[in-house]
MINU-930466 format. One line per 4 residues: their letters; for each residue x, y, z of C-alpha. Coordinates in steps of 0.05 Angstrom, whole numbers, plus 5000, padded with zeros to 4 digits. Layout:
A) X:Y:Z | ...
//
This chain:
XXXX) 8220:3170:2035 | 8287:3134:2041 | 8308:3077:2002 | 8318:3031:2066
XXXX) 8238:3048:2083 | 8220:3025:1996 | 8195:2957:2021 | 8176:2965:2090
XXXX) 8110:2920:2111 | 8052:2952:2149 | 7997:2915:2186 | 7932:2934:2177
XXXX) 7877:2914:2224 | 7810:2943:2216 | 7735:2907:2193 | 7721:2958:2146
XXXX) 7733:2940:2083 | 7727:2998:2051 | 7776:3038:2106 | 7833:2983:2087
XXXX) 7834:2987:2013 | 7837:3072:2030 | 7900:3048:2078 | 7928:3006:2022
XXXX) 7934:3056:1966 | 7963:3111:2015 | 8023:3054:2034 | 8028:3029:1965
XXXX) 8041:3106:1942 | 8096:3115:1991 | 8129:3053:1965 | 8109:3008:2025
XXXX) 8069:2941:2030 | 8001:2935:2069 | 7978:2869:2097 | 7903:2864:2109
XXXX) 7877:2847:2183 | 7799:2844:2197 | 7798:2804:2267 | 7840:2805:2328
XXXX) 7861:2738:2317 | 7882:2748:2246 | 7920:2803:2268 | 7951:2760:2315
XXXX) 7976:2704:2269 | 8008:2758:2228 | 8038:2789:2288 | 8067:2721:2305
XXXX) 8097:2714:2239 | 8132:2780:2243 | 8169:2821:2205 | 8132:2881:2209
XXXX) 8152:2951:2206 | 8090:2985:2233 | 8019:2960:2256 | 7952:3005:2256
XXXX) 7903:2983:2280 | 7824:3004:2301 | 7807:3002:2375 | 7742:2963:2353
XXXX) 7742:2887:2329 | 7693:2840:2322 | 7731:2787:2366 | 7759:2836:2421
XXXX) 7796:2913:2427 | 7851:2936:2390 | 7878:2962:2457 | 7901:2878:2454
XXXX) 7942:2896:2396 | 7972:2951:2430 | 7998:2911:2496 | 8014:2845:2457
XXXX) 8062:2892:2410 | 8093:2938:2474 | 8107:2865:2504 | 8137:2822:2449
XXXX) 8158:2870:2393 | 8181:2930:2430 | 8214:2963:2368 | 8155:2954:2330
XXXX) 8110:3016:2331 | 8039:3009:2334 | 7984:3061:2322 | 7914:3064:2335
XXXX) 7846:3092:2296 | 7797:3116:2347 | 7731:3141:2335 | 7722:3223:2335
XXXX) 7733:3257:2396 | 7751:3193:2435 | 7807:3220:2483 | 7790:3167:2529
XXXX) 7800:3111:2480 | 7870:3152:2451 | 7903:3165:2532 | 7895:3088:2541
XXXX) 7922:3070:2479 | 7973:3118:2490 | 7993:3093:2560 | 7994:3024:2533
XXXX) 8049:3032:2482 | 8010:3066:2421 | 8059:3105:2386 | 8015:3152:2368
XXXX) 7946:3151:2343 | 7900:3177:2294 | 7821:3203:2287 | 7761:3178:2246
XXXX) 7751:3209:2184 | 7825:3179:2168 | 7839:3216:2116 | 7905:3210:2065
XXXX) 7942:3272:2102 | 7931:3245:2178 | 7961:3165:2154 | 8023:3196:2116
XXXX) 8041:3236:2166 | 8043:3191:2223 | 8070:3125:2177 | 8129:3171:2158
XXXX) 8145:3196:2235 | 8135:3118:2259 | 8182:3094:2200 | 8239:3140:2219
XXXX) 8238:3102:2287 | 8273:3043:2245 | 8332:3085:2221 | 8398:3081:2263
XXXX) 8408:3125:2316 | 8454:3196:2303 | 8498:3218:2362 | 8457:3260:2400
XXXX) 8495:3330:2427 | 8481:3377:2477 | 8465:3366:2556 | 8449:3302:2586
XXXX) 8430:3277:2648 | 8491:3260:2691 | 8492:3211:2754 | 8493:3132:2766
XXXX) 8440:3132:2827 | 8382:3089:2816 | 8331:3149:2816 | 8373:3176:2751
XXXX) 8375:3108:2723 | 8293:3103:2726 | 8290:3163:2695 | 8344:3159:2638
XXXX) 8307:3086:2626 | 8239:3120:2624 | 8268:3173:2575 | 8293:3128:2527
XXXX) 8222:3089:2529 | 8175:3145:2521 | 8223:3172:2467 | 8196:3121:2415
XXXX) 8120:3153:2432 | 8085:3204:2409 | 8054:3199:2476 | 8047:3274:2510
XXXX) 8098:3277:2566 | 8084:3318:2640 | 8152:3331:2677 | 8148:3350:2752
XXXX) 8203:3360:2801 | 8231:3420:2834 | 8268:3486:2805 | 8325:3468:2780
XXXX) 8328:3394:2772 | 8331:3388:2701 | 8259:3381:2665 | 8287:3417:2606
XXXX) 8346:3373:2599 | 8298:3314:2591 | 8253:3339:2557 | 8312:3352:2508
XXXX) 8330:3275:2514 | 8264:3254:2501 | 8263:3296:2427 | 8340:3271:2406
XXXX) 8330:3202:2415 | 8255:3202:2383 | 8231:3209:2309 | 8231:3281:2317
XXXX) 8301:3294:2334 | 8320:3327:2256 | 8258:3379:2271 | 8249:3439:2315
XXXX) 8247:3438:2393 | 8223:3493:2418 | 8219:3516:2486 | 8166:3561:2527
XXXX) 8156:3585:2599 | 8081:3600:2600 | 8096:3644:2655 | 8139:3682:2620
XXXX) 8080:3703:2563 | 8028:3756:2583 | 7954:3734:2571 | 7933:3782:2523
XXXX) 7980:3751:2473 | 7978:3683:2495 | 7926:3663:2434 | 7968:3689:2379
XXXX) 8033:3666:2404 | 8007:3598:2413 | 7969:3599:2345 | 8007:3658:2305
XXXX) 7964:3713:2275 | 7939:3744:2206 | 7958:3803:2178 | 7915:3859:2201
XXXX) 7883:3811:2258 | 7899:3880:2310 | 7938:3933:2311 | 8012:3927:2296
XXXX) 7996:3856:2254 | 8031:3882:2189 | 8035:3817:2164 | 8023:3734:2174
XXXX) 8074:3707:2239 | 8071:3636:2252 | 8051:3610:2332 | 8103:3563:2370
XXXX) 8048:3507:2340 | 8071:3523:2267 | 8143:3542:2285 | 8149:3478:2320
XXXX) 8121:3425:2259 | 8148:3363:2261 | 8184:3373:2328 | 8177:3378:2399
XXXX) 8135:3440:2439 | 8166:3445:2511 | 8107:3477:2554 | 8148:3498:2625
XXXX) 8105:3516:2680 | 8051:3493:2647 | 8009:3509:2711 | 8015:3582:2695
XXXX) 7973:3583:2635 | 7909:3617:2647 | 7839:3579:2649 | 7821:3615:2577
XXXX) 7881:3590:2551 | 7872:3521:2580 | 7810:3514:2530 | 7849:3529:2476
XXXX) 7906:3490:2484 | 7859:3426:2505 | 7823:3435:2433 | 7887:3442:2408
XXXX) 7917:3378:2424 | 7852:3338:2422 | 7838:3359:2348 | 7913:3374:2321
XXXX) 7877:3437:2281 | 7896:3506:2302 | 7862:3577:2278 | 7909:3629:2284
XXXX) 7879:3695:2308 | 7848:3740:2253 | 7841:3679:2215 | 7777:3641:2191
XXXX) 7790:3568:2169 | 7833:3514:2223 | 7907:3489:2188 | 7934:3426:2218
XXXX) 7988:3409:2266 | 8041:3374:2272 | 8077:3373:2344 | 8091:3328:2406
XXXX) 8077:3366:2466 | 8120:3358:2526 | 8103:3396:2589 | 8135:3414:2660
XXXX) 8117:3449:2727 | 8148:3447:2797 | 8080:3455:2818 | 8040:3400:2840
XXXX) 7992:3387:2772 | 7941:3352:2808 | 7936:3397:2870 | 7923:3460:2820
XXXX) 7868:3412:2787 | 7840:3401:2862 | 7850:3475:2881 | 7807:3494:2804
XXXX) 7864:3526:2780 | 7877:3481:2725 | 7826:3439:2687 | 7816:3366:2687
XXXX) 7805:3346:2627 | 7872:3386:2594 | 7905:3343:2661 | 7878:3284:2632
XXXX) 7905:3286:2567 | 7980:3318:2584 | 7996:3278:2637 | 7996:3211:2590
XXXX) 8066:3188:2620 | 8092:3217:2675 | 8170:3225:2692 | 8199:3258:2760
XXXX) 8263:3287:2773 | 8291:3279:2825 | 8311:3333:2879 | 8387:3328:2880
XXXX) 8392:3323:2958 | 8365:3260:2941 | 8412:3230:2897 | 8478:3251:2935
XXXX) 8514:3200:2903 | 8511:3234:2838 | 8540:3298:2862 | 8613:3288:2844
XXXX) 8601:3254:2776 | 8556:3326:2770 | 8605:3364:2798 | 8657:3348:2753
XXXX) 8612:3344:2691 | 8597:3418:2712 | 8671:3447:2722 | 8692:3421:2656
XXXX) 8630:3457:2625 | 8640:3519:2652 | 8709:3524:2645 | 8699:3517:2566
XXXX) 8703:3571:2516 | 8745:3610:2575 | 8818:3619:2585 | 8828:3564:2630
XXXX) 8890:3515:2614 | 8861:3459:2653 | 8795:3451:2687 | 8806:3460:2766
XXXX) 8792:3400:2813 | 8760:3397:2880 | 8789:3374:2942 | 8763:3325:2974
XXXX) 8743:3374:3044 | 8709:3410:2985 | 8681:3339:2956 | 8646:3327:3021
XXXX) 8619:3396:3028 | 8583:3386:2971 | 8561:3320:2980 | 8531:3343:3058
XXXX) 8502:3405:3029 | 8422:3406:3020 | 8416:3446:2950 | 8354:3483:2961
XXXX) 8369:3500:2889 | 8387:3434:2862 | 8424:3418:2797 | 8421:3494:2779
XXXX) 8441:3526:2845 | 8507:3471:2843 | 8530:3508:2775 | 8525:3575:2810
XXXX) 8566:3547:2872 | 8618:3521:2822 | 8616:3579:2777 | 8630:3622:2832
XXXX) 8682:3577:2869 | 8721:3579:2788 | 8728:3652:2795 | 8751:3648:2875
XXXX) 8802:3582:2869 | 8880:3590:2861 | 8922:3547:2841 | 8868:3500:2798
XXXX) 8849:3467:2871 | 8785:3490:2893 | 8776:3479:2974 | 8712:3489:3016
XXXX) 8729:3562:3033 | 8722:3578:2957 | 8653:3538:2962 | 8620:3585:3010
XXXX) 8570:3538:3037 | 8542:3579:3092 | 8482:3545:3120 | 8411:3587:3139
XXXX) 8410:3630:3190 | 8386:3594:3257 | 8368:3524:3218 | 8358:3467:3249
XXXX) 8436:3448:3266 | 8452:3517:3305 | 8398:3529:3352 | 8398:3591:3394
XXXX) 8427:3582:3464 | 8380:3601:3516 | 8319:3594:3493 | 8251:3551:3519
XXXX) 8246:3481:3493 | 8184:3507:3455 | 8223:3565:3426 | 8273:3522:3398
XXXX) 8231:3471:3363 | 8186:3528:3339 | 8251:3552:3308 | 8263:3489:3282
XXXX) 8192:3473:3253 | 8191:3549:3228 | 8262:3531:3185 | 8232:3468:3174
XXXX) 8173:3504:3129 | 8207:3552:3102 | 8262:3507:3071 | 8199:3461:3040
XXXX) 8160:3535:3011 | 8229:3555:2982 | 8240:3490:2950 | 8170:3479:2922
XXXX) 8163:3564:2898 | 8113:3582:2947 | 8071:3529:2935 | 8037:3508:3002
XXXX) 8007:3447:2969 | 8076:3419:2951 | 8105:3442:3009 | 8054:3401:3058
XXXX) 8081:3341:3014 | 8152:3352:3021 | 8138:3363:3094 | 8092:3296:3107
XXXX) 8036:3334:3130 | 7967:3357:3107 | 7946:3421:3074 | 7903:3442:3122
XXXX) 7952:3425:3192 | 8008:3463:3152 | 7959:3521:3147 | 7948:3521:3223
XXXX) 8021:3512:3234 | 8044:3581:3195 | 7990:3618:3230 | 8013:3596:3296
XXXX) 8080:3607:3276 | 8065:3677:3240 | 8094:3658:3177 | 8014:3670:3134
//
């Protein structure tokens, strides 16, 4: 432990006398001080005091719910992390802790391993900040600013994060925000598409195998849980995980004990788990493609990125920010700059591909521009076929607004992958009337 954390003061709430001295010699052997709590109200007076480092606390007290502890902290001493010890296989009790505020928390039997690691992963919250490299999230809009402040808040959890938004928008980016400005930041992160992974191997990539476990094992390989301890697991398209795999993961998280495959006895954990999917989460739970109760306990805090057609004002800023990123490590003297025609090109333009399909436009308009002035020729913004703004002369009234209702869908299933769920959203209408509306239109 570092010097700075020697003396550091824990608050210990809990009416079991016998759990609290077992919390006090654990503290006292990492060098820090534990002060007793056995009531709500006790815990209070203390809090009140201050000059705490850390509180843990049980969710049960003879005068109220820890859960008390939990909001009182989150309001008053944000910087303070607070914990909670919940009874086994309460995921109910842990998700509402965790949405409160909790830090993290921790299951009966509390045992010596499950207290020092979380007390040393809390602690580190207190040491200064490092610069943080690497991408961030660029634009001033207010839909960028709710997210950047949401980033920096769930960042001192160890609260399980869902992402949603559509392709291209930048889940990975925060989900690389959230691990650089948490505890975790000096450990792994590690990043998976579970669409990417074929189900037969699923279990042992997840859990890592034993030598011998099948054919071609020739010795012990660690899973992205192991490979990942102490850091952050990025689960992208988390949707595409199949419903045998949705068990496993679910026991997974809710027991932080993995067995690899070939193995006999479990090995603890050690990861926060961040997930993404442009898919809707909660249609696929509707639809029984993905299961509840794994829902219930990923989608603890909730952030959404924002399509970029809807934060226009940020385009420039990203433009920029974009241009000066490709043009490094290449043999450019100085990084070309738009026009403004080309400015308001971009700006107008719809970006069916958001953040990502803005790099390609750029990337390609670096390789077309002369001179280090890229115009809107060099852009080649070349709108869809027959959309909306050039309808074909002569036709029926009917024919054109089928045209344009046709456009209209296909934009919202290209934007949301072929999801008709998502796409009903984006279009304002119901599942079941944008059925009827592709059949009419022959677009099932």
């Amino acid at each position: 432990m570092p010097n700075k954390l020697k003396r550091a003061r824990v608050l210990l709430v809990d009416d079991e006398s016998d759990l609290l001295d077992l919390l006090e010699m654990d503290l006292a052997r990492l060098g820090l001080d534990g002060v007793r709590a056995a009531t709500l109200a006790e815990a209070r007076r203390h809090l009140e005091a201050g000059g705490f480092d850390l509180c843990l606390t049980d969710m049960r007290l003879p005068d109220g719910e820890g859960i008390e502890i939990v909001r009182y902290i989150a309001e008053h001493l944000p910087r303070t992390p607070v914990a909670v010890i919940t009874a086994f296989g309460s995921a109910e009790n842990a998700v509402v802790a965790l949405k409160a505020g909790a830090y993290d928390y921790v299951e009966k039997p509390v045992t010596t391993e499950k207290i020092r690691g979380l007390v040393r992963s809390a602690l580190k919250l207190a040491e200064p900040t490092h610069e943080q490299g690497g991408r961030d999230l660029v634009g001033d809009s207010a839909p960028m600013a709710q997210v950047r402040a949401l980033i920096d808040k769930v960042a001192r959890s160890q609260a399980p994060v869902f992402i949603s938004g559509d392709t291209g928008t930048g889940k990975e980016v925060a989900a690389r925000m959230i691990h650089a400005r948490g505890s975790r930041a000096d450990a792994p992160f590690l990043a998976v598409n579970c669409g990417a992974i074929p189900e037969a191997l699923m279990e042992s990539e997840f859990f890592g195998y034993r030598k011998g476990a099948f054919t071609g094992a020739e010795s012990d390989r660690d899973g992205f849980f192991q490979a990942g301890a102490g850091g952050t697991l990025f689960l992208d398209e988390i949707v595409e995980l199949p419903m045998s795999m949705q068990v496993k993961l679910l026991r997974a998280i809710q027991e932080k004990r993995v067995r690899r495959v070939g193995g006999i006895a479990e090995e603890p954990v050690d990861v926060r788990l961040i997930s993404a999917s442009h898919q809707d989460l909660q249609a696929a739970v509707n639809q029984g493609r993905f299961r509840n109760d794994l829902f219930y306990r990923l989608n603890v805090i909730g952030i959404h990125m924002p399509a970029l057609c809807e934060r226009r004002e940020d385009v420039a800023a990203l433009a920029e920010y974009l241009l000066a990123r490709l043009c490094e490590g290449r043999d450019v003297t100085n990084t070309p700059t738009l026009s403004a025609t080309a400015l308001a090109a971009l700006a107008e333009y719809d970006y069916p591909g958001n953040v990502r399909e803005l790099e390609n436009i750029l990337e390609r308009a670096l390789a077309l521009c002369e001179n280090g002035r890229i115009g809107p020729d060099d852009l080649n913004l070349t709108p869809p076929a027959n959309s909306p703004e050039t309808p074909v002369r002569g036709l029926a009234l009917q024919d054109q607004l089928d045209q344009v209702e046709r456009q209209a869908i296909l934009d919202a299933l290209r934007r949301s992958g072929n999801n008709k769920t998502a796409a009903a959203r984006l279009l304002g209408v119901t599942f079941r009337s944008l059925r009827y509306r592709m059949e009419r239109l022959g677009l099932e």
